[in-house]
C-alpha positions in Angstrom: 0.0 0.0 0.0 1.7 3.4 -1.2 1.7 6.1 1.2 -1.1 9.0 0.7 -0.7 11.8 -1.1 -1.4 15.2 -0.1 -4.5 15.5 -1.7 -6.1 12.5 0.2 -6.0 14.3 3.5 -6.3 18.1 5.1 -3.0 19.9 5.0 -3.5 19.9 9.3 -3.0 16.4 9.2 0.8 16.4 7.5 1.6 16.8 11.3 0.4 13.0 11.7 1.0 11.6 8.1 4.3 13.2 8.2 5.1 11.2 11.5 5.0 7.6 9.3 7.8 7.4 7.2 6.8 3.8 6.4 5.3 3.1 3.4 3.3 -0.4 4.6 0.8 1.2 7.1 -0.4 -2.8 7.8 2.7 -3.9 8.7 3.0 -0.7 11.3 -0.7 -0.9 12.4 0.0 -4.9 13.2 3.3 -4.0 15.0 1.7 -1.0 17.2 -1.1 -1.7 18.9 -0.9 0.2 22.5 3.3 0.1 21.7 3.5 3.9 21.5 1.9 3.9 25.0 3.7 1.2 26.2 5.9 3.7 28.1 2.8 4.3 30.6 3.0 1.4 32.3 5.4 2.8 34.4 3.6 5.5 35.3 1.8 5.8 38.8 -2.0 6.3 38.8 -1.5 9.7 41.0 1.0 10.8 38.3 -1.8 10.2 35.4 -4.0 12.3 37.2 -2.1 15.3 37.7 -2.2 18.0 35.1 1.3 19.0 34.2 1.8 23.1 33.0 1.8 24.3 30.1 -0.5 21.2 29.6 -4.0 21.3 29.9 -4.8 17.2 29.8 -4.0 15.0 32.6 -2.5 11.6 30.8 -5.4 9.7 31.5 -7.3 12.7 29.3 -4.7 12.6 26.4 -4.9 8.6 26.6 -8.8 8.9 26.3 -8.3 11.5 23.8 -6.3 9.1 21.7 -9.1 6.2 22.3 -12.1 8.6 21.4 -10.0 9.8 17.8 -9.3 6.4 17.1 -13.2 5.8 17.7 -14.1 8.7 15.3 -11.2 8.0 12.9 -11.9 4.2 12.2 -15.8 5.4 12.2 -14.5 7.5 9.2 -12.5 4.9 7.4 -15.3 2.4 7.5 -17.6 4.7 6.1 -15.8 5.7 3.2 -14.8 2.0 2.6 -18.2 1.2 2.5 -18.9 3.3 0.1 -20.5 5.7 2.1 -20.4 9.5 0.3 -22.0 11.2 3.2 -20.5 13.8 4.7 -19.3 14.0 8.3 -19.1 16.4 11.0 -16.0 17.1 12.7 -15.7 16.3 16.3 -14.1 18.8 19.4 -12.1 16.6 20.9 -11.6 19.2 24.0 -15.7 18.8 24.4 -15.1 15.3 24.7 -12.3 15.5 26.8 -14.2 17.1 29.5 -17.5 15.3 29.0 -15.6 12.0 30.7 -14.4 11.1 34.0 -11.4 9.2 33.8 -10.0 9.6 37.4 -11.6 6.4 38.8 -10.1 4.7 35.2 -7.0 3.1 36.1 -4.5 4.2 33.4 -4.2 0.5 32.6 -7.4 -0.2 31.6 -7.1 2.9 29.2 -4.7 2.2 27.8 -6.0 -1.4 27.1 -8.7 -0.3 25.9 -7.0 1.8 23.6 -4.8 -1.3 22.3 -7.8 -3.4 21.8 -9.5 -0.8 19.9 -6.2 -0.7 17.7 -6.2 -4.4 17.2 -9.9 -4.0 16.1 -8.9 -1.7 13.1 -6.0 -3.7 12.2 -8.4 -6.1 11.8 -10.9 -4.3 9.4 -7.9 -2.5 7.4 -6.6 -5.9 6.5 -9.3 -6.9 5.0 -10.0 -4.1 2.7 -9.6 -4.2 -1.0 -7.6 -1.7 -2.6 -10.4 -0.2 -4.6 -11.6 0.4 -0.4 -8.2 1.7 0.2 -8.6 4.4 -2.3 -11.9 5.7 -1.2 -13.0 9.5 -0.1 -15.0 10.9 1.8 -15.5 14.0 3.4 -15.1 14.8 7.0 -14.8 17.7 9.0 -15.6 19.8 5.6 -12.1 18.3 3.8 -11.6 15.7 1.8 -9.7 12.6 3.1 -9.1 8.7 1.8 -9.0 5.7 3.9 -5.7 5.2 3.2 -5.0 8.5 4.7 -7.0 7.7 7.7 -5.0 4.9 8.5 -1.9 6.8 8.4 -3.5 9.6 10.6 -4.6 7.0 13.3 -0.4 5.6 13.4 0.6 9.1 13.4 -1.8 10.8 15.6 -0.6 7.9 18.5 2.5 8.7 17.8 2.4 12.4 18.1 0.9 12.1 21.5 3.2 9.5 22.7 6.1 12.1 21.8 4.5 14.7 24.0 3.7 12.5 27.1 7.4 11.3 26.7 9.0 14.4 26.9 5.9 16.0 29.3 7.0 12.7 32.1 10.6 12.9 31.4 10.1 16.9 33.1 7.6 15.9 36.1 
């Protein structure tokens, strides 16, 4: 599967497509389920709760932030692969951020629940054909391919993983 092109995606996702050099998404989605957040584990459930300045998510936040775009994302991608020409709203991730309560959520169990909402979409891109692949819709008012979608769920994981790295390495 060839990488996407710009065209298959908004130019605000290059932050994440940019992020996945590799140019067999499978192979990467099959190798990374919860292994950018593997890290976490060491991480104390007081720690996860705290919200670290200039942040303004705890890590149990960004982690269900990741889980809920991955939700939305792969929502996307079997829409278009379907077939599906409809076009779909954006979402505010900090709206959904504060709508849940995650403090009573050990950090484990997010981020396992994250993992096994990866393996799920490694799953159902696997199977696709590459006419699926190549499909469009239009979300959030921009054009974007399922291909491209894949690449943004790799690269959005790893964007955040980068940031809670650095953001634990200073607390």
């Amino acid at each position: 599967m060839a990488r996407p092109l710009s065209d298959e995606y908004a130019s605000y996702y290059e932050k994440y497509v940019s992020l996945v050099p590799e140019s067999d998404i499978l192979k990467v989605m099959r190798a990374a389920p919860g292994t950018e957040l593997g890290f976490l584990a060491g991480v104390g459930e007081s720690e996860a709760s705290v919200c670290h300045p200039p942040y303004t998510w705890t890590v149990k936040q960004v982690v269900g932030h990741l889980t809920d775009s991955e939700r939305v994302f792969g929502y996307r991608a079997l829409r278009f692969a379907r077939g599906d020409a409809t076009p779909l709203p954006g979402f505010d991730e900090n709206a959904y951020a504060s709508a849940i309560q995650l403090d009573d959520i050990p950090l484990k169990a997010l981020v396992a629940e994250f993992a096994d909402l990866r393996r799920s979409h490694v799953a159902f891109f696997e199977h696709l054909s590459d006419q699926s692949w190549r499909r469009r819709g239009t979300a959030n008012n921009a054009a974007v391919s399922v291909r491209a979608l894949a690449y943004i769920l790799i690269g959005h994981e790893r964007h955040h993983g980068s940031i809670l790295r650095k953001r634990l390495e200073r607390a």
